[in-house]
C-alpha positions as CSV (number, residue, x, y, z in Angstrom):
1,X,102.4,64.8,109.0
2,X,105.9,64.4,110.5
3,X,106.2,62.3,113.5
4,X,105.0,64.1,116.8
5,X,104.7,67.3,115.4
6,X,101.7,69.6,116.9
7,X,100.9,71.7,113.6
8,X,102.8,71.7,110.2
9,X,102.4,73.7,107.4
10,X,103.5,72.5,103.4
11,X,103.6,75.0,100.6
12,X,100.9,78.0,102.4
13,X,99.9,80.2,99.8
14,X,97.2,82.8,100.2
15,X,96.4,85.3,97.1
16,X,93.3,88.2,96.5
17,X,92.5,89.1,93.5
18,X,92.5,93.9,93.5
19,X,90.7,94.0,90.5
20,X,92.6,92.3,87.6
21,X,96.0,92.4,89.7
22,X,96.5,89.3,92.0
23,X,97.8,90.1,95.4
24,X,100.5,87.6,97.0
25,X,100.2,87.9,101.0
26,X,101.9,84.0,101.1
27,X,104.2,82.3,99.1
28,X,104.9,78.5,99.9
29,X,105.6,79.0,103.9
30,X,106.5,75.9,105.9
31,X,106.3,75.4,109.3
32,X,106.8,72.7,112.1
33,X,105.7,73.4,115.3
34,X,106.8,70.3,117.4
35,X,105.3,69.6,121.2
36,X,105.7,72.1,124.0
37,X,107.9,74.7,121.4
38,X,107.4,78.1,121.4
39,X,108.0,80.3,118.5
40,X,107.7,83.7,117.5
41,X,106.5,85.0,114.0
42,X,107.7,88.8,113.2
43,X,106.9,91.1,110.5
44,X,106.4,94.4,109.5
45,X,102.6,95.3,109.7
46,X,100.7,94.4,106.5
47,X,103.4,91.3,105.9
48,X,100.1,88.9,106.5
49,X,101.1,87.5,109.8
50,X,97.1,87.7,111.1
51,X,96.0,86.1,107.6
52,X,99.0,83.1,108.4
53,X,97.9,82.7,111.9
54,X,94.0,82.6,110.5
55,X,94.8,79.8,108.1
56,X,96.9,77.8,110.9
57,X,94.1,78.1,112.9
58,X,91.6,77.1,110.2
59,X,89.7,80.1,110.3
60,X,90.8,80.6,106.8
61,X,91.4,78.4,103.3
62,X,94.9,78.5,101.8
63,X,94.8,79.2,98.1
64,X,97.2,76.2,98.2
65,X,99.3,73.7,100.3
66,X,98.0,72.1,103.4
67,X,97.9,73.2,107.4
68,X,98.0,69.8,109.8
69,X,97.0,70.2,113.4
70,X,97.5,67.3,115.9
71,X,98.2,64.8,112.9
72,X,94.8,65.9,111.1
73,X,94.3,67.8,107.9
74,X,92.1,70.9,108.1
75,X,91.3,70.8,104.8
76,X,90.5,67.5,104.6
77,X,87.9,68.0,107.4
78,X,84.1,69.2,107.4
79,X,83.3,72.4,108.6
80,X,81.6,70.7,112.0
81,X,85.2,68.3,112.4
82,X,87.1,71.1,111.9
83,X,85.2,73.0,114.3
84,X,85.5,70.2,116.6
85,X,89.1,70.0,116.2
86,X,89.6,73.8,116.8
87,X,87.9,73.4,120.4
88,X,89.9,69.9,121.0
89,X,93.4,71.0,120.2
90,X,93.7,74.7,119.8
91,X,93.6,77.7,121.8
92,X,93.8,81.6,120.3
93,X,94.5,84.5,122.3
94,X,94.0,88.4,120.5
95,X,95.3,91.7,120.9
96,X,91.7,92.5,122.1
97,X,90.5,89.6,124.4
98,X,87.1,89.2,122.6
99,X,85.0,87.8,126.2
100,X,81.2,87.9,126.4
101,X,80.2,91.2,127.9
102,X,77.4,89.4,129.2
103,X,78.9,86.7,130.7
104,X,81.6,87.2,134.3
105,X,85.7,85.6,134.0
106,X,84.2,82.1,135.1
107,X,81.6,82.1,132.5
108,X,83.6,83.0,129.9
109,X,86.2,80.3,130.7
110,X,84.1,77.9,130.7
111,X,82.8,78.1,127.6
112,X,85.0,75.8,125.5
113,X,84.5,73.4,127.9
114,X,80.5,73.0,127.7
115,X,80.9,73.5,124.0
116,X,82.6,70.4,124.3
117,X,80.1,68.7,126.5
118,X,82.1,68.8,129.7
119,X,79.1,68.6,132.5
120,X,78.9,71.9,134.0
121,X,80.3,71.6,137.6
122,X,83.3,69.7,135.7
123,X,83.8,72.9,133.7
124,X,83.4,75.3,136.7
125,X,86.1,73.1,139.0
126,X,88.2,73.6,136.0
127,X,87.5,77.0,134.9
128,X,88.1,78.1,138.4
129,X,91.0,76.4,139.1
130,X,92.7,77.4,136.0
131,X,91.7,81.5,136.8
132,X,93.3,80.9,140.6
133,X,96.5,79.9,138.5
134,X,96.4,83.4,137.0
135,X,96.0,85.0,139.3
136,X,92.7,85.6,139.4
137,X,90.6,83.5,141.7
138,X,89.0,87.0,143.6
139,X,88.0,88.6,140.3
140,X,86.7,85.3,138.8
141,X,82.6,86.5,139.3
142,X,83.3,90.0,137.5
143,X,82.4,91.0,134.3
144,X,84.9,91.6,131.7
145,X,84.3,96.3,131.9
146,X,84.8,95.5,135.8
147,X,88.3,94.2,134.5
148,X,91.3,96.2,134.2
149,X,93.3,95.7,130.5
150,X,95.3,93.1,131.9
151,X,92.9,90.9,133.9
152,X,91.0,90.8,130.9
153,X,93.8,89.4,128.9
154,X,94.5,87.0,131.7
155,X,91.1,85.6,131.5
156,X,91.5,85.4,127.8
157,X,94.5,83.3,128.2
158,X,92.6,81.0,130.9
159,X,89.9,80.8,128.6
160,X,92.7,79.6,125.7
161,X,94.3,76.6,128.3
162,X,91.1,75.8,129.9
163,X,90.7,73.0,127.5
164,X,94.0,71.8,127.9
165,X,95.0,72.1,124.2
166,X,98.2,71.0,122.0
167,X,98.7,74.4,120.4
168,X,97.7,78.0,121.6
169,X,98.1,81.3,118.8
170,X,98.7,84.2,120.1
171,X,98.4,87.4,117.7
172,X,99.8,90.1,119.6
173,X,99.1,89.0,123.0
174,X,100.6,92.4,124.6
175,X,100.2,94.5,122.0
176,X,97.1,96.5,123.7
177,X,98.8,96.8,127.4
178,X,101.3,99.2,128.9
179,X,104.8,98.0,129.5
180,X,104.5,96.8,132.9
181,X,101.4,95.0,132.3
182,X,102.4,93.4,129.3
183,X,105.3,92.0,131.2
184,X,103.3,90.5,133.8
185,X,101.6,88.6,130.9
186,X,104.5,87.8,128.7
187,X,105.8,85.9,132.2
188,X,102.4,84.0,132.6
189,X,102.4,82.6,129.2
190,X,106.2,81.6,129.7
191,X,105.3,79.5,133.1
192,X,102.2,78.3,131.8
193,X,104.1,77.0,128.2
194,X,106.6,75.1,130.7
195,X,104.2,74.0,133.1
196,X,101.5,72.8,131.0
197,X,103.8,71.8,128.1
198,X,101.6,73.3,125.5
199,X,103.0,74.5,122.3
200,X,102.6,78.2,121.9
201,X,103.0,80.4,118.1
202,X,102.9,84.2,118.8
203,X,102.9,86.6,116.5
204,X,104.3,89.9,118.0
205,X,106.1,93.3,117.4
206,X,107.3,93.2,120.8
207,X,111.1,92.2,121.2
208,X,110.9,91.1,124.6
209,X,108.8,88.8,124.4
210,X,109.8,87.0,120.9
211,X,112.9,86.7,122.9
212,X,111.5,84.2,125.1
213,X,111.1,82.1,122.3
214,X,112.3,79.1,121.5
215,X,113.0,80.2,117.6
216,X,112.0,83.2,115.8
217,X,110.6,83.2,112.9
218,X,109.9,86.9,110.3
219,X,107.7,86.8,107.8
220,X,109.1,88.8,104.6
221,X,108.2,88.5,101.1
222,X,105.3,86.0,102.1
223,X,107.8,83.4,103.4
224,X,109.0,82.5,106.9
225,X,112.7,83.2,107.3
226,X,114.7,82.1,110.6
227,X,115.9,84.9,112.5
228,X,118.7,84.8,114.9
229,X,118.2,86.2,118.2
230,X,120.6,88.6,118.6
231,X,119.1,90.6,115.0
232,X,115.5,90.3,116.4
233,X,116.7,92.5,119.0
234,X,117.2,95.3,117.2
């Protein structure tokens, strides 16, 4: 893996077999995401962004070439490690939050940190001081359908830091929000990328917000092209 770099990809390949036709979704993508950078992946829909952020992530195999995150191969790695890993290094924010019903913003937050065996009043100091950052230190005791759309993704978000990772994915962070909503969260996870210094890979059909990218990046033909700005706007 190249020197400081937070995740790196060589040669990504993904194929599914349609009955006796073989379906390319990934073609030899390469990536290098270095510390703090924030870059944007866009694509029309069906282009296999999700199935690239899955296999960054580890949540998927490659059906060749290698993913690296925070100087460690996945592939390389059991199914606990990489598990470990994941919680240690990585954050992942959805389109739809995906909290515990059951559980209120606090509890929900917390949860990565007593996976990882942080004692629980540790976690709760840091769970809650992470939800005042977002703006949600009165609502941090409600239950995510006491939430409105947006205070659920903020939790979401909290929930992706609280760990205080290298890397978060984001896969279409305000894709579910209404304009002014999703701008409120498209200028937390700026402030939060600066402040925290946490690299951040979104992928997103919403042109504002790859804007605030470092680079952006479209996927097309299973490959990852660079895209200058001033195209991605239109």
């Amino acid at each position: 893996m190249s020197n400081q770099a937070v995740l790196e990809c060589r040669g990504l390949s993904k194929s599914y077999s349609e009955g006796p036709a073989q379906v390319h979704v990934l073609q030899g993508v390469e990536l290098l995401l270095k510390p703090g950078e924030r870059v944007a992946i866009i694509g029309s829909s069906g282009s296999g962004k999700t199935t690239l952020l899955n296999m960054l992530g580890g949540l998927d195999t490659p059906s060749s070439g290698s993913v690296w995150l925070a100087g460690e191969e996945l592939s390389a790695l059991s199914e606990r490690n990489r598990g470990l890993l994941r919680n240690r290094a990585l954050g992942f924010v959805y389109q739809f939050h995906h909290l515990l019903a059951e559980f209120n913003a606090l509890e929900n937050v917390c949860m990565p940190l007593l996976i990882s065996k942080l004692p629980v009043p540790e976690a709760r100091q840091r769970a809650e001081a992470l939800l005042t950052r977002v703006g949600l230190g009165p609502r941090m005791h409600h239950k995510p359908a006491e939430l409105s759309g947006g205070e659920r993704q903020r939790v979401a978000i909290a929930r992706a830091l609280v760990n205080q990772p290298k890397l978060v994915l984001l896969d279409e962070p305000t894709g579910n929000l209404d304009r002014t909503t999703a701008q409120t969260i498209q200028e937390l996870i700026l402030e939060l990328s600066v402040s925290l210094g946490t690299a951040f890979l979104v992928v997103t059909h919403d042109p504002a917000l790859a804007q605030q990218m470092d680079r952006i990046l479209t996927l097309e033909n299973g490959r990852l092209i660079p895209v200058a700005k001033d195209q991605a706007a239109h």
